[in-house]
C-alpha angles and dihedrals in degrees: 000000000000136000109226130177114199119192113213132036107218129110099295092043092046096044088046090054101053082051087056099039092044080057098056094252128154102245132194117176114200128199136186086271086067095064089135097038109111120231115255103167115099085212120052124203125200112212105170141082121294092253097046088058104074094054080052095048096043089054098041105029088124090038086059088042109129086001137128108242117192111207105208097169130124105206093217114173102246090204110049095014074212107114145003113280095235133072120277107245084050142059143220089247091051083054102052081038082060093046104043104040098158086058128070105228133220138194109197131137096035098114094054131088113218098247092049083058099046085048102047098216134072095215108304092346125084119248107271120195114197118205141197142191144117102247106077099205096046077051087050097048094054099039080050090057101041084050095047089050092051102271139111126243136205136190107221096184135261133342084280089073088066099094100049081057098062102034079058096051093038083064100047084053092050094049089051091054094052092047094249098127125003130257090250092046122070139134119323133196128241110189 
C-alpha cells in the first residue's frame, strides 16, 4: 500500500484516485482550495495543466523533497494548439526534473484519456500506462500502484522517454479535437 497525494480533481485527478483507492492506497486529493494542506503522500501526482505546474512546484519544492512525482501533463501550446511548450530536445517531465532535484520524477498517465482510465480498457485492449523515468524503484512504485488499481503498466525507459510521451500524447489529443477518435477512445497496447 502507498500513500499517494494527487493535486487536481478533474478527469484525469479523479480517475487517478479511484485507481489509487481500488488498489488500497491512502489517498489525499488536493485542489487549489487546499493551498495551505501539507503532502502526505510519498508519491505525488500532478494532475493540472502544464502551466498550472511551476506555481505548484514554487510553493511546495521542500514538501516533494525525497518524493516520487508523477508528471501527467501534456505541454500542449494553448495558443496555437500547434505544438508541446517546451524545447524539442526536452520534455515537461525534465523540467519539472530541473526544477524538483531532490525528487525522483515520473511521467506517467499522459497518454491516457480519463475515461480510458475509469474504465480500465481502450476498446477491446486494457488500459495500458506507460512510464518513464530514470530512478527504477520510483518506476516500480507507480507501476505497483497502477497494477494494484486494474491497469497495465509499462516501463517505457528513462526520463529521456519523456518526450516521445508527450509528442504521443500530444497526437492522440489532436486527433480527439478533430473528432477522429473520442475522448473515451485512444491508443492501446498489445503485448
Amino acid at each position: 500500500m502507498a500513500s499517494i497525494t494527487i493535486f487536481g480533481s478533474g478527469n484525469m485527478g479523479g480517475a487517478i484516485a479511484d485507481i489509487a483507492n481500488a488498489g488500497s492506497n491512502e489517498v489525499q486529493v488536493l485542489g487549489k482550495e487546499d493551498a495551505a494542506a501539507a503532502v502526505t503522500g510519498d508519491i505525488v501526482v500532478l494532475a493540472v495543466p502544464y502551466g498550472e505546474v511551476a506555481g505548484i512546484v514554487e510553493a511546495r519544492r521542500d514538501q516533494f523533497s525525497g518524493k516520487v512525482v508523477v508528471d501527467i501533463t501534456n505541454p500542449v501550446n494553448q495558443e496555437t494548439f500547434d505544438g508541446l511548450d517546451v524545447p524539442a530536445d526536452s520534455s515537461a517531465a525534465a523540467v519539472i526534473a530541473d526544477a524538483l532535484p531532490d525528487a525522483k520524477v515520473v511521467k506517467a498517465f499522459n497518454t491516457t484519456f480519463g475515461g480510458t482510465l475509469a474504465a480500465k480498457e481502450v476498446g477491446p485492449l486494457p488500459t495500458t500506462v506507460l512510464i518513464a523515468g530514470d530512478d527504477a524503484d520510483a518506476k516500480s512504485s507507480v507501476a505497483d500502484f497502477i497494477e494494484a488499481g486494474g491497469l497495465k503498466a509499462i516501463d517505457a525507459g528513462s526520463l529521456k522517454r519523456a518526450r516521445e510521451l508527450e509528442a504521443l500524447g500530444f497526437l492522440q489529443i489532436t486527433l480527439a479535437a478533430g473528432e477522429k477518435v473520442s475522448w473515451n477512445g485512444g491508443f492501446g497496447v498489445v503485448r
